[in-house]
C-alpha positions as CSV (number, residue, x, y, z in Angstrom):
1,X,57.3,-3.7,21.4
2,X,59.1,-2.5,18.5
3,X,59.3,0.8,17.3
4,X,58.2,-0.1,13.5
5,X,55.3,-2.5,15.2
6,X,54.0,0.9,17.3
7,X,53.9,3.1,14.3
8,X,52.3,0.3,12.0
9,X,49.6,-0.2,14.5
10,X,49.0,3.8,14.4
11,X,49.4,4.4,10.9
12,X,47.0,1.4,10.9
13,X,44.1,3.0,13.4
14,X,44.6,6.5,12.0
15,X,43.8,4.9,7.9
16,X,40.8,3.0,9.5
17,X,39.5,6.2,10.8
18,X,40.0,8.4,8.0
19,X,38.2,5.4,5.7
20,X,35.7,5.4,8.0
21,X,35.1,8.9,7.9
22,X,35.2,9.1,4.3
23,X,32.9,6.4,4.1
24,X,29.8,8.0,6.2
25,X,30.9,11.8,5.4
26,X,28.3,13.7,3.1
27,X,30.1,14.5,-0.3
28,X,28.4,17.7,-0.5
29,X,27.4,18.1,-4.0
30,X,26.9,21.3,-5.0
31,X,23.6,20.8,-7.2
32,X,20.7,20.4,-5.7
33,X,20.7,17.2,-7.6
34,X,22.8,16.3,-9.6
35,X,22.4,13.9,-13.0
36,X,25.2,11.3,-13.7
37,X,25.3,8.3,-16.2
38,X,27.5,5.3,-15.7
39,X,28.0,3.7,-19.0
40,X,27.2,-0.5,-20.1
41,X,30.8,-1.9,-19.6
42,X,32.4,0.8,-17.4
43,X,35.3,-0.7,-15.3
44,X,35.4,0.7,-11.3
45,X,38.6,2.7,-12.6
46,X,36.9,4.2,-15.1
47,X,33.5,5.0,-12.9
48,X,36.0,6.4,-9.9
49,X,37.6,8.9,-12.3
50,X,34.4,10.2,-14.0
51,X,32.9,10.4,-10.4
52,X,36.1,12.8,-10.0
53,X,35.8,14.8,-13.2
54,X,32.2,15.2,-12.3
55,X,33.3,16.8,-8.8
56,X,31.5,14.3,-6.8
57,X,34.7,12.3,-5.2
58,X,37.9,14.4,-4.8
59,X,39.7,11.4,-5.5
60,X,38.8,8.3,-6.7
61,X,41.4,5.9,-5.1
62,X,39.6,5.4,-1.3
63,X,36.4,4.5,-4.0
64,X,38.3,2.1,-5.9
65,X,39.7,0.9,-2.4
66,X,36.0,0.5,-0.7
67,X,34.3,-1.3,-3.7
68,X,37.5,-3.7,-4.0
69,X,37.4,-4.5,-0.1
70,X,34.1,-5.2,-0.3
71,X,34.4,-7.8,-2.8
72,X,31.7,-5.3,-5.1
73,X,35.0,-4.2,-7.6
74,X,33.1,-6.0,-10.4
75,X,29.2,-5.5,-10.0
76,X,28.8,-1.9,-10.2
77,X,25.2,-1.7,-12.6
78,X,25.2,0.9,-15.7
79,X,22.6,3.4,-15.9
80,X,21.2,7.0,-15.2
81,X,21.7,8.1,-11.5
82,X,20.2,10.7,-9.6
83,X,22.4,11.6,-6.6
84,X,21.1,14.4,-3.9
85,X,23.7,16.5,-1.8
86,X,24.0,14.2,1.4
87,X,25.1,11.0,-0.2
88,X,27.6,9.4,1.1
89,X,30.6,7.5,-0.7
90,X,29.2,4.2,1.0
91,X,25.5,4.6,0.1
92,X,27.2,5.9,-3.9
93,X,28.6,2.9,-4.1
94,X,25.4,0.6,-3.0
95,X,23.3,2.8,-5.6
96,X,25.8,1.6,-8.1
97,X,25.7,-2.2,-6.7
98,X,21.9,-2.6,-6.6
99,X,21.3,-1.0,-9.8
100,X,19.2,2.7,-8.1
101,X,19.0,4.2,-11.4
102,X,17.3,7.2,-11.8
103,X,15.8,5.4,-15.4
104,X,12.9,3.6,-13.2
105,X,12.0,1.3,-10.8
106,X,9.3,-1.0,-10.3
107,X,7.2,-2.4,-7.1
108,X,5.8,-6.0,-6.6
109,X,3.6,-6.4,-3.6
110,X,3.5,-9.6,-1.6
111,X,0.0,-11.6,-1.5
112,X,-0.5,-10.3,-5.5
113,X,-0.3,-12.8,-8.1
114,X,1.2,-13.4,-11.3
115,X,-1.2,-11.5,-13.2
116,X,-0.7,-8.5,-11.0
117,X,3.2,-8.5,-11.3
118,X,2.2,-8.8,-15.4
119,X,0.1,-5.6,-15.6
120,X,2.6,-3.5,-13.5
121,X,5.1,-4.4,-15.8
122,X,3.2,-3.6,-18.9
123,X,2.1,-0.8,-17.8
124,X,5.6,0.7,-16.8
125,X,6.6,3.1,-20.0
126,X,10.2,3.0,-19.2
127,X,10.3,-1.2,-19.7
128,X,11.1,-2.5,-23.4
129,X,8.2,-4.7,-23.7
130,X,10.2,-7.9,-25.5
131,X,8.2,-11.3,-24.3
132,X,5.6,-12.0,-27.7
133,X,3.4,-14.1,-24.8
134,X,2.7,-13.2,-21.2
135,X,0.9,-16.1,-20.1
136,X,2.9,-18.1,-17.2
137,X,3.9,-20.9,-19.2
138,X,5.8,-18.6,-21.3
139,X,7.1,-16.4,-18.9
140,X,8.7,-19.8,-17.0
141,X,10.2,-20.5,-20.4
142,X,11.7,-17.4,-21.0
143,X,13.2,-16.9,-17.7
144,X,14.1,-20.6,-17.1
145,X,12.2,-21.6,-14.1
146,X,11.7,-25.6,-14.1
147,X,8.3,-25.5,-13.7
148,X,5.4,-25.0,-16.0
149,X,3.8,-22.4,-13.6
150,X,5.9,-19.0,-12.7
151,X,3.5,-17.8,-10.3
152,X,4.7,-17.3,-6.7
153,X,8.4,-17.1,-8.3
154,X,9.1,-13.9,-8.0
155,X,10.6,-12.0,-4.5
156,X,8.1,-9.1,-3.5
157,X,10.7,-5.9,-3.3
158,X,11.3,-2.5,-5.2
159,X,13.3,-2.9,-8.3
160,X,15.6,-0.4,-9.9
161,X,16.3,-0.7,-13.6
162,X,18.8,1.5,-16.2
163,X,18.0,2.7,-19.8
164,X,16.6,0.4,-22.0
165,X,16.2,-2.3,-19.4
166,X,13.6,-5.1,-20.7
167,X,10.6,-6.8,-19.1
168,X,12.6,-10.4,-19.0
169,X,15.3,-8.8,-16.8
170,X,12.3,-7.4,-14.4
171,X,11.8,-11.3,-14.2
172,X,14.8,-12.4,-14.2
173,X,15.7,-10.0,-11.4
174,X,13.0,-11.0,-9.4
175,X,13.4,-14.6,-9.8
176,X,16.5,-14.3,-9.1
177,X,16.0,-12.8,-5.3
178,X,13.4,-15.3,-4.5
179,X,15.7,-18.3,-5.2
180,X,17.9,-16.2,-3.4
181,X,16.2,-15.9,-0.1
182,X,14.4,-19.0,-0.6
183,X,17.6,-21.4,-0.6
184,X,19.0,-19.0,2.2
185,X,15.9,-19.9,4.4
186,X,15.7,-23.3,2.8
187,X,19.3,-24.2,4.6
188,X,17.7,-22.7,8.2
189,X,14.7,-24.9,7.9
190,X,13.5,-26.8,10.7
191,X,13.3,-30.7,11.0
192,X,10.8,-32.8,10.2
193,X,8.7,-30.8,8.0
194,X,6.4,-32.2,4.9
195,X,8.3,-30.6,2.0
196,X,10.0,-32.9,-0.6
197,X,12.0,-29.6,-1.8
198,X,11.9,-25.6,-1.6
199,X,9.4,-25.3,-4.4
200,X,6.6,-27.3,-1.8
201,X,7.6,-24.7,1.1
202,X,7.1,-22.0,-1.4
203,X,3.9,-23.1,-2.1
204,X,3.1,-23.7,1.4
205,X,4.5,-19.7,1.9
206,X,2.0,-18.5,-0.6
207,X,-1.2,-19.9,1.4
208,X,0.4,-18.7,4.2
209,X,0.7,-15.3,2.7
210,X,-3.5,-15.4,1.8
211,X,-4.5,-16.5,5.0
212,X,-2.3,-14.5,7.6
213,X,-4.1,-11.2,7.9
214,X,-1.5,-10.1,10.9
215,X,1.6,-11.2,10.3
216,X,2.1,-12.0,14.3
217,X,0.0,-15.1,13.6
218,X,2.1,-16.3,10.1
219,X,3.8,-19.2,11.9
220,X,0.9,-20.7,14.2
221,X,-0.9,-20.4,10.7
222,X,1.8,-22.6,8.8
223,X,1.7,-24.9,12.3
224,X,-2.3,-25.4,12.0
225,X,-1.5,-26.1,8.3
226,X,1.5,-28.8,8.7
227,X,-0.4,-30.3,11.6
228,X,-3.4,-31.2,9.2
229,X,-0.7,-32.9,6.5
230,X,0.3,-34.6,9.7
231,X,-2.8,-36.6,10.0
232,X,-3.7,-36.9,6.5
233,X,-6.4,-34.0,6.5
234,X,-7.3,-31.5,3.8
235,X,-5.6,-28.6,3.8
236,X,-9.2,-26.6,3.2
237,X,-7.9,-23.2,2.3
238,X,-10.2,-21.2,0.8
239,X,-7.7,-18.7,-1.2
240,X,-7.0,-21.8,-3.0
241,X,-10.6,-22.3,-3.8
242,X,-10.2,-19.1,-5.3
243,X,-7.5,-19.4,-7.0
244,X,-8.3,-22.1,-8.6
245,X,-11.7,-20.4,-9.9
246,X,-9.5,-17.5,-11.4
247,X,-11.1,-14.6,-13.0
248,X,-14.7,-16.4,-12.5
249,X,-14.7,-15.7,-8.9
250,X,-17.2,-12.6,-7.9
251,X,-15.7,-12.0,-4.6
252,X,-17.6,-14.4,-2.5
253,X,-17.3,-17.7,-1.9
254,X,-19.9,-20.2,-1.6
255,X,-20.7,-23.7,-0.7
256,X,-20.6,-24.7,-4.4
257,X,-17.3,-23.1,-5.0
258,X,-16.1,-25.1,-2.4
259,X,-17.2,-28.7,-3.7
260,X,-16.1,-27.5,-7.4
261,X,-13.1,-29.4,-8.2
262,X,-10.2,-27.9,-9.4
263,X,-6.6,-29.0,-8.8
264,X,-6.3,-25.6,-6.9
265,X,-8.9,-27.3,-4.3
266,X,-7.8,-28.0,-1.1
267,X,-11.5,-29.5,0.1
268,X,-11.6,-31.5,-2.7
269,X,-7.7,-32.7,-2.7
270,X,-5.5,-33.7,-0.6
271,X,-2.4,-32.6,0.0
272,X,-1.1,-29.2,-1.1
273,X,-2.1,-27.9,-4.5
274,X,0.2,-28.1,-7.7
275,X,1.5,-24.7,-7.3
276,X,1.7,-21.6,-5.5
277,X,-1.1,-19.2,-5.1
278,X,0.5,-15.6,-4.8
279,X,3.7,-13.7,-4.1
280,X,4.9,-15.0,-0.5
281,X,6.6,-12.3,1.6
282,X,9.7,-13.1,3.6
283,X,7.9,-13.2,6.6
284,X,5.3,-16.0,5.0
285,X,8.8,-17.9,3.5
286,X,9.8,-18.3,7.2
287,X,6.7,-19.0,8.7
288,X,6.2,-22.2,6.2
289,X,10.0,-23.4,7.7
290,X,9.7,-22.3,10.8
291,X,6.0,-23.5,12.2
292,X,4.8,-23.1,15.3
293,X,4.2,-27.1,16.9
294,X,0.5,-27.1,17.3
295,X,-2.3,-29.6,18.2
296,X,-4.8,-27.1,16.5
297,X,-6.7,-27.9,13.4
298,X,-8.8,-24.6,12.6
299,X,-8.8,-20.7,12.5
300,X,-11.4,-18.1,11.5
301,X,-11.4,-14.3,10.8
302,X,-12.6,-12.5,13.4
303,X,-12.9,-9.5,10.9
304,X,-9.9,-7.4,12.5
305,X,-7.4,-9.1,10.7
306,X,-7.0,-12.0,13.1
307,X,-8.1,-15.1,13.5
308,X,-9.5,-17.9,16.6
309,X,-7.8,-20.9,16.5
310,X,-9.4,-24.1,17.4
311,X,-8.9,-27.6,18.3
312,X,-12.4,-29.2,17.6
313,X,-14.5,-28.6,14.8
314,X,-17.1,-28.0,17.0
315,X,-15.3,-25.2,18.4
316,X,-14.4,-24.0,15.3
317,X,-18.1,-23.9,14.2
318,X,-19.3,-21.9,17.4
319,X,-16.6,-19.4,16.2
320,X,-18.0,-19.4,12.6
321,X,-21.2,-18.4,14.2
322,X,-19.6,-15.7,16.5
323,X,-17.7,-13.7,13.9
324,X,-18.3,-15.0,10.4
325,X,-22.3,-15.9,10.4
326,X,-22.9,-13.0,13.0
């Protein structure tokens, strides 16, 4: 081997280790915490250097370096940051790229619904309240979603947003994640299955997500569920019942409720219903593409969360009886 070759392989290992140690090495701030803002339109040059003036990096270049080699150079989010002593440069530099701003953040839960997600939002002082209409037709509108309906469209997760940040980027952020992970899942989808496009599997997710009560039993669910498209049998989900009774509903459901028609009702309907239901978790988003083959037709609660799964409606009833009617 050449000489030149040995020392470029060395000079090689020894920069990888001292980026990797730069990388995972506390930058010891001195504050306790420690306050920065990163300016709307701030280039990675400019954030590198105020991160230097600031004493937080000794240097900016290895900064500049990291967020360029991971292809992040140009998506470093403005806003108010609140940094703590052990931060490394690599988790800095994800703060910046997901948008962690010390300004606020906001949590969706999976399995709530549209109107849930609304009254978080208004109810978050730090969000500019801009949309004149919150009602889901408008909210679709505003954001762009295709459909008349924007419940279900939105990607359960904790959302970080900078000064002055505006209840149509909240939805537009979220949106934006679910189509995300939905087309990402959509591409690892099994064969065979009942869905003309995503938007059916989402709404196949958000029953999912009312029905599983463990999250071990989310795919034999979505199985039972595709089975009965299969054979041309109603889907007979009761959270769609409810759903489609909205804010009438007084928490329990009754025969009647069940022979109400609505187009939410799956006793009444076949096929799936017009729209989703909730906010699907990943976990419910998988389930619906990835179903468990299954000759069963029915399941029950067995009031811990799980369910029986049966083949025969007879079966099923018996377990009705055991730990429904009991």
């Amino acid at each position: 081997m050449k000489i030149w070759l040995k020392w470029l392989i060395i000079l090689f290992f020894l920069f990888a280790i001292m980026t990797m140690h730069f990388l995972f090495t506390s930058l010891h701030i001195s504050e306790t915490d420690l306050d920065i803002e990163i300016e709307a339109g701030s280039s990675l040059k400019k954030i590198a250097f105020q991160l230097v003036d600031e004493k937080i990096l000794s240097e900016p270049w290895r900064f500049i370096l990291l967020a360029k080699a991971l292809g992040q150079s140009t998506k470093l989010i403005p806003g108010n940051y609140l940094l703590t002593p052990d931060i490394t440069p690599y988790q800095l530099l994800y703060y910046l790229i997901e948008g962690r701003a010390k300004e606020g953040s906001i949590t969706f839960i999976e399995g709530q619904n549209l109107q849930a997600m609304i009254e978080n939002i208004k109810s978050n002082d730090r969000l500019k309240k801009t949309l004149k209409s919150y009602n889901s037709k408008a909210i679709a509108k505003a954001i762009g979603i295709p459909y008349d309906s924007a419940e279900g469209q939105f990607f359960p997760d904790t959302y970080y947003f900078h000064k002055n940040a505006t209840d149509i980027e909240i939805f537009k952020m979220a949106y934006k994640a679910m189509q995300n992970k939905l087309k990402y899942e959509w591409e690892l989808r099994e064969e065979g299955l009942p869905y003309k496009n995503m938007y059916e599997a989402l709404i196949m997710a958000s029953i999912i997500e009312k029905e599983m009560g463990n999250t071990l039993e989310a795919n034999l669910i979505a199985g039972v569920f595709i089975h009965r498209l299969s054979i041309n049998m109603k889907l007979q989900s009761d959270p769609t019942v409810i759903y489609g009774i909205g804010e009438n509903f007084d928490g329990d459901i009754k025969k009647k409720d069940l022979l109400a028609d609505t187009p939410y009702n799956t006793y009444t309907r076949q096929g799936m219903p017009p729209g989703p239901i909730t906010m699907p978790s990943l976990i419910s988003i998988r389930a619906a593409l990835h179903p468990i083959k299954t000759d069963l037709l029915y399941f029950v609660g067995k009031g811990d969360g799980t369910h029986y799964f049966s083949k025969s409606l007879i079966e099923h009833n018996d377990a009705v009886r055991e730990y429904q009617i009991k």
